[in-house]
C-alpha positions as CSV (number, residue, x, y, z in Angstrom):
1,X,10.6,-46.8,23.8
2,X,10.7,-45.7,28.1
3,X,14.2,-44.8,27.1
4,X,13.5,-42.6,23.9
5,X,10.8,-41.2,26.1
6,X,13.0,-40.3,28.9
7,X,16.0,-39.2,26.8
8,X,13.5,-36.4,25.6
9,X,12.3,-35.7,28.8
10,X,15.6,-35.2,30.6
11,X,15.9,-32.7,27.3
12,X,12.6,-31.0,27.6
13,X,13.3,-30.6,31.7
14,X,16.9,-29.7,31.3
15,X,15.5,-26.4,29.0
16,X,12.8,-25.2,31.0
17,X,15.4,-25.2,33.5
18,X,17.5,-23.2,31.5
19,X,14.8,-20.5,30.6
20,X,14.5,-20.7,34.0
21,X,17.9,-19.6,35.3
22,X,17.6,-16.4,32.5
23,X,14.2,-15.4,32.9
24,X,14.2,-11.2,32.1
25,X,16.7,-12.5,28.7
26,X,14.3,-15.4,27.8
27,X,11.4,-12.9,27.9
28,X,13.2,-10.6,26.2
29,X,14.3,-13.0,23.3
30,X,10.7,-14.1,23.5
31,X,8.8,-10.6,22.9
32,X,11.4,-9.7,20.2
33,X,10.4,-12.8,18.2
34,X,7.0,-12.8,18.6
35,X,6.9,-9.2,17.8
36,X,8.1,-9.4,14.5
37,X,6.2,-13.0,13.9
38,X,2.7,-10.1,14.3
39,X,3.9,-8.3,11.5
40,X,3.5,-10.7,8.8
41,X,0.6,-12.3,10.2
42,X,-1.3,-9.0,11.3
43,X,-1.2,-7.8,7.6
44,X,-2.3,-11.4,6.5
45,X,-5.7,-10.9,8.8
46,X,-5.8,-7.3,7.3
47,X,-5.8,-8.8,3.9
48,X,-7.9,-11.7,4.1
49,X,-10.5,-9.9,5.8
50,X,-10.6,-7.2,3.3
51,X,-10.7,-10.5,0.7
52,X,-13.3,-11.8,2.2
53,X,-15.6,-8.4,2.8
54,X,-14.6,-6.6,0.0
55,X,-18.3,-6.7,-1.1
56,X,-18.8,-4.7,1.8
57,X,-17.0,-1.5,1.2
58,X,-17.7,-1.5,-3.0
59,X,-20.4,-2.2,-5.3
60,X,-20.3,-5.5,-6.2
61,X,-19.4,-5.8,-9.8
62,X,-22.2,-6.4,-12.1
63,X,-22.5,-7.8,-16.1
64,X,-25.2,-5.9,-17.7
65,X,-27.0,-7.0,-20.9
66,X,-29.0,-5.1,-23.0
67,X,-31.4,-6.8,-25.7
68,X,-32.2,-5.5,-29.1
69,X,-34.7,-2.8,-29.2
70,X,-36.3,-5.1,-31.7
71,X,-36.2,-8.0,-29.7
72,X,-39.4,-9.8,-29.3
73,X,-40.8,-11.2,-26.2
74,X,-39.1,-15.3,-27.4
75,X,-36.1,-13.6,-27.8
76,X,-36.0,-12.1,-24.5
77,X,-37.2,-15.6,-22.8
78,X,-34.7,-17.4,-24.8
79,X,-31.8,-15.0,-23.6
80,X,-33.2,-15.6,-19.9
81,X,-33.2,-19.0,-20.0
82,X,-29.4,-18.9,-21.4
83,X,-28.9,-17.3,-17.9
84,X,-30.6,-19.9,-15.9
85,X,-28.4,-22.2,-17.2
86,X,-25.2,-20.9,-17.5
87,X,-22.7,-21.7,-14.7
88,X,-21.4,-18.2,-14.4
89,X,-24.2,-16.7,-13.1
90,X,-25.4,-16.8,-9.4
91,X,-28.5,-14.5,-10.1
92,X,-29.5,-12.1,-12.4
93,X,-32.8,-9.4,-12.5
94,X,-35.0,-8.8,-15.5
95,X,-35.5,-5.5,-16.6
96,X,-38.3,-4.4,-18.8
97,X,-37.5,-1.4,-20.9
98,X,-41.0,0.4,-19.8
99,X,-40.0,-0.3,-15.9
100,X,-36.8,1.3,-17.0
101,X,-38.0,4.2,-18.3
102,X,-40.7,5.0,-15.6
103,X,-37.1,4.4,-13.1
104,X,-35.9,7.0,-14.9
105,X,-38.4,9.0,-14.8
106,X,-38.7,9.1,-11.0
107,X,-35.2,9.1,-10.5
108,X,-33.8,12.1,-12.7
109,X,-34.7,16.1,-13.1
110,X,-35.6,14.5,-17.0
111,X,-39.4,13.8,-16.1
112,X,-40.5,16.6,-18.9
113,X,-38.8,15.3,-21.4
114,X,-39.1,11.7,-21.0
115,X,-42.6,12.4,-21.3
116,X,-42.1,14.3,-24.8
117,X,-40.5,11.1,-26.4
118,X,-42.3,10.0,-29.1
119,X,-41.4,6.4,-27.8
120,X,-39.7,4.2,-25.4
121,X,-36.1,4.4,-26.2
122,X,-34.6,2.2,-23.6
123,X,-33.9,-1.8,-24.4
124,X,-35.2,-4.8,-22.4
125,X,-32.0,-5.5,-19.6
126,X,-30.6,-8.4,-17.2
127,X,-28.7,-7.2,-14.4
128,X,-26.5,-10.4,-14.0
129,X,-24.2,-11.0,-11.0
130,X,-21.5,-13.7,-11.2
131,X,-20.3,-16.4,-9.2
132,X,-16.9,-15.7,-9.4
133,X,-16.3,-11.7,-9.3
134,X,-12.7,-11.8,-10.5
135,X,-11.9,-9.4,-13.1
136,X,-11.0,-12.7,-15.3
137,X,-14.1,-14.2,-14.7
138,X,-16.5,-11.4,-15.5
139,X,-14.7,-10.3,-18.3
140,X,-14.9,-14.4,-19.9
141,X,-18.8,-13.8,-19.0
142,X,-19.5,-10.6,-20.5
143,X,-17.6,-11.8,-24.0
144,X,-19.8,-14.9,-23.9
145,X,-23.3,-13.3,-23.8
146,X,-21.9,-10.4,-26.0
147,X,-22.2,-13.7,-28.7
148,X,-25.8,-14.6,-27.8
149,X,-28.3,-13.6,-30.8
150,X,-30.0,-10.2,-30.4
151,X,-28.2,-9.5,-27.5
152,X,-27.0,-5.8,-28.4
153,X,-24.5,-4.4,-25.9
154,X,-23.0,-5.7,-22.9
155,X,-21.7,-3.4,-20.2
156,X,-19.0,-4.2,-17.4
157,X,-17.1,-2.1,-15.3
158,X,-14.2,-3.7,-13.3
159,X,-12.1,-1.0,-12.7
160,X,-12.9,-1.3,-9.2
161,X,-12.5,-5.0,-8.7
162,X,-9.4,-5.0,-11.0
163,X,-7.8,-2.4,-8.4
164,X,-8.7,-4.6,-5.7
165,X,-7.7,-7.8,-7.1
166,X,-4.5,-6.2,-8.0
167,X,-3.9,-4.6,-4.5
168,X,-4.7,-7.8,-2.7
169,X,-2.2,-9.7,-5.0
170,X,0.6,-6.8,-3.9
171,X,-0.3,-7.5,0.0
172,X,-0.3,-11.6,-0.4
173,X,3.3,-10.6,-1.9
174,X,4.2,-8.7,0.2
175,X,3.4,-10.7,3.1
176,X,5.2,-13.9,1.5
177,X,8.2,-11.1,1.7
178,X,7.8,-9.9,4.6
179,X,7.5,-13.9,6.5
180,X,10.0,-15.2,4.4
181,X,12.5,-12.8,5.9
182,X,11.7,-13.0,9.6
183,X,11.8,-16.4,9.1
184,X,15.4,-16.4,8.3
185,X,15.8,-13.4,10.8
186,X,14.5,-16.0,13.5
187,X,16.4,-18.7,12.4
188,X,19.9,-16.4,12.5
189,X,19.0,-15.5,16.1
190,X,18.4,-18.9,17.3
191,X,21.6,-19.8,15.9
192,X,23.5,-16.8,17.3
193,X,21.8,-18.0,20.9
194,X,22.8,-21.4,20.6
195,X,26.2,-20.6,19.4
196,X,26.8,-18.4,22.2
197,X,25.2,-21.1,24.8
198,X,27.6,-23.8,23.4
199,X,30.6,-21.8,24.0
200,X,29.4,-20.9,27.5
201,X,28.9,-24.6,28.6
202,X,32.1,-26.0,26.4
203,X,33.6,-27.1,29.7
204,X,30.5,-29.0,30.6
205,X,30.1,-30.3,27.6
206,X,33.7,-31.2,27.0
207,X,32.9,-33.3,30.4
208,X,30.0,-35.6,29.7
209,X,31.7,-36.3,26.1
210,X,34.2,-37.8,28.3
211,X,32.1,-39.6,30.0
212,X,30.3,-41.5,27.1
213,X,27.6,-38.9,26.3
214,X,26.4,-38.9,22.3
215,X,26.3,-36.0,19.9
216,X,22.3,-36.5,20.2
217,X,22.2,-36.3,23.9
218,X,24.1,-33.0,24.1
219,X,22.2,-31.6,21.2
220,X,18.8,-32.6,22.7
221,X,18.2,-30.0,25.1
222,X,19.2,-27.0,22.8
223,X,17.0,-28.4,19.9
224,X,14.3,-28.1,22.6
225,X,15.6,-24.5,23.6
226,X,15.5,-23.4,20.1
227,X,12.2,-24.9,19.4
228,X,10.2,-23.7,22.6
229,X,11.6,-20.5,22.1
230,X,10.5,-19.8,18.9
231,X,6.9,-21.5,19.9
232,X,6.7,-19.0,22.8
233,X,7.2,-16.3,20.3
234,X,4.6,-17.8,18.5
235,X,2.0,-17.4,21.5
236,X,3.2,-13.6,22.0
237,X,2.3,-13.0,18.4
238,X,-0.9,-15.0,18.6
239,X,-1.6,-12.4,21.4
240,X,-0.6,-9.3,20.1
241,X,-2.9,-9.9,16.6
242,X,-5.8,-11.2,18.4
243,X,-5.8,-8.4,20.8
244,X,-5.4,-5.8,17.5
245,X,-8.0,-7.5,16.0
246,X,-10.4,-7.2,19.3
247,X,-9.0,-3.1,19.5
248,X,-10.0,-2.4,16.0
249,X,-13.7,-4.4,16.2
250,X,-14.3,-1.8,19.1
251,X,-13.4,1.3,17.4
252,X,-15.1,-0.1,13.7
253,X,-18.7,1.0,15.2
254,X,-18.7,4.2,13.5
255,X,-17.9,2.9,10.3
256,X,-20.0,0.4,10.2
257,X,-22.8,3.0,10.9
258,X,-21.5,5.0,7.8
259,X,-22.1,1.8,5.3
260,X,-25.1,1.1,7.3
261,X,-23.5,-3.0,7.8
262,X,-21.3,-4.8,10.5
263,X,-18.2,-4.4,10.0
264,X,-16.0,-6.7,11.7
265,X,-12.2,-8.4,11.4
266,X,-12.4,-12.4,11.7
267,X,-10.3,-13.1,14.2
268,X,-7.4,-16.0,13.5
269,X,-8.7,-19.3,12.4
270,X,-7.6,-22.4,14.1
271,X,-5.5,-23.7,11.7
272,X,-3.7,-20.1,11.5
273,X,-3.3,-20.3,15.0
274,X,-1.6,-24.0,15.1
275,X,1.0,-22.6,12.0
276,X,1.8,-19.2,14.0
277,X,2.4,-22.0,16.8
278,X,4.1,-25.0,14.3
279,X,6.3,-22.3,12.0
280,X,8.3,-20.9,14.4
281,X,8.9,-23.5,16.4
282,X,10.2,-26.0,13.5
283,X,12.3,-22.6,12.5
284,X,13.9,-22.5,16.1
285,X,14.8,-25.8,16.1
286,X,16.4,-25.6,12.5
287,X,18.2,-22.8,13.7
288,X,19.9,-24.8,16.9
289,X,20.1,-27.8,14.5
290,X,22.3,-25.6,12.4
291,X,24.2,-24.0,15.2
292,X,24.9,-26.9,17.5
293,X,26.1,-29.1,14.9
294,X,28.5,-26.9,13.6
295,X,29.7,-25.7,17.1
296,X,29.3,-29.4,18.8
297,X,31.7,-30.3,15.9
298,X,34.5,-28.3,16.7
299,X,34.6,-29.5,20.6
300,X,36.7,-32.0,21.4
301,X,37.6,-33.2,24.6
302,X,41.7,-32.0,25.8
303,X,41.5,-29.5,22.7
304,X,40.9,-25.9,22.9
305,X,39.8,-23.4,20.1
């Protein structure tokens, strides 16, 4: 176990040293990478945030149910306790058909001639809002209390939500798209890097194979190279979408004035930051994985290629 420990320590030491030597090209390699790691994971905090405060910037969607004008005051307490047990709904309001009309009343230019009706026109109403708001789910709920006796019409309109439901679904695609390329993009220039690191040290390396040294040993230290480097891309990225994230939240007091709420992006959560540490870390050290053992392969020592 103290020599598996020290076998990956003479690794670890022997690639710091390395990044070392090349500082202004490890840096460089280093901001590329975690440039374009902050593009698939900035428009991942774009999109979860509007997920998760979409309620914010639209009406949330509604079910409304309007009873029989005929229906008597059982029939309407049967209908609400349907609602009070149904698993769908998180809340719902009551809505009398005389508090109706008097809202209408004060809320229109129609004052005159609600007054000349000869009656009350307007049905008893629940305003019901859902615990799931997904155009599926409202859609199952307003087709199941469209069955319920003396339950006349139901109304629901998820244009809105549909559009967002569908616009999110494009981003999450999008952003699978967008990761699933730089990940290979990082993984080809680890490889390239490693590739043209093996060919630089083929004398050296040539050398300790003479001397007894394994496939392992010599492959340690650019596993490590690989793997730091894309970690450390990993950290500029972290940086460059929290610091986004804290320029926006600075400049999103206006708007949140406008809608008369705060408005703020969430930041990364922990377990987003440990994957935009993890992912392209493991990447860079598939990528030198790849590259050394097909370029260790071909180095023999007396042979040249």
């Amino acid at each position: 176990m103290t020599a598996w420990f020290a076998q990956h320590l003479h690794g670890f030491t022997v690639t710091l040293v390395k990044l070392a030597r090349t500082p202004f090209g490890s840096a460089l390699n280093i901001l590329v990478i975690g440039i374009a790691l902050s593009l698939p994971f900035g428009l991942y905090v774009v999109i979860d945030n509007l997920q998760g405060s979409s309620q914010q910037f639209a009406a949330e969607p509604q079910v409304s149910a309007f009873m029989a004008l005929d229906a008597s005051r059982a029939e309407v307490a049967q209908t609400e306790a349907r609602l009070k047990q149904n698993p769908r709904v998180q809340q719902f309001r009551f809505v009398p058909r005389d508090q109706a009309l008097q809202d209408l009343r004060q809320s229109s230019e129609l004052a005159d001639v609600v007054d000349s009706l000869p009656q009350n026109p307007l049905p008893d109403a629940f305003i019901i809002n859902a615990k799931d708001s997904t155009p599926q789910s409202l859609e199952a709920l307003r087709d199941e209390i469209r069955q319920w006796p003396r339950v006349a019409h139901v109304q629901l309109d998820a244009a809105w939500a549909r559009r967002l439901d569908a616009a999110l679904r494009l981003g999450r695609l999008l952003v699978a798209i967008l990761g699933t390329l730089l990940a290979l993009a990082l993984i080809a220039v680890t490889f390239n890097i490693i590739r043209l690191q093996v060919l630089t040290q083929r004398d050296e390396i040539e050398v300790i194979k003479l001397i007894g040294a394994t496939d392992a040993f010599i492959r340690r230290p650019f596993l490590y190279f690989g793997a730091l480097q894309g970690c450390a891309g990993g950290i500029v990225a972290w940086l460059i979408v929290s610091g986004g994230v804290y320029l926006l939240n600075r400049n999103l007091g206006e708007l949140s004035h406008v809608y008369a709420s705060l408005i703020q992006l969430k930041y990364l959560t922990p377990g987003d930051s440990l994957a935009l540490l993890v992912f392209p870390a493991a990447l860079g050290w598939f990528g030198a994985w790849l590259s050394v053992g097909r370029h260790l392969a071909l180095i023999e020592p007396g042979t040249n290629s």
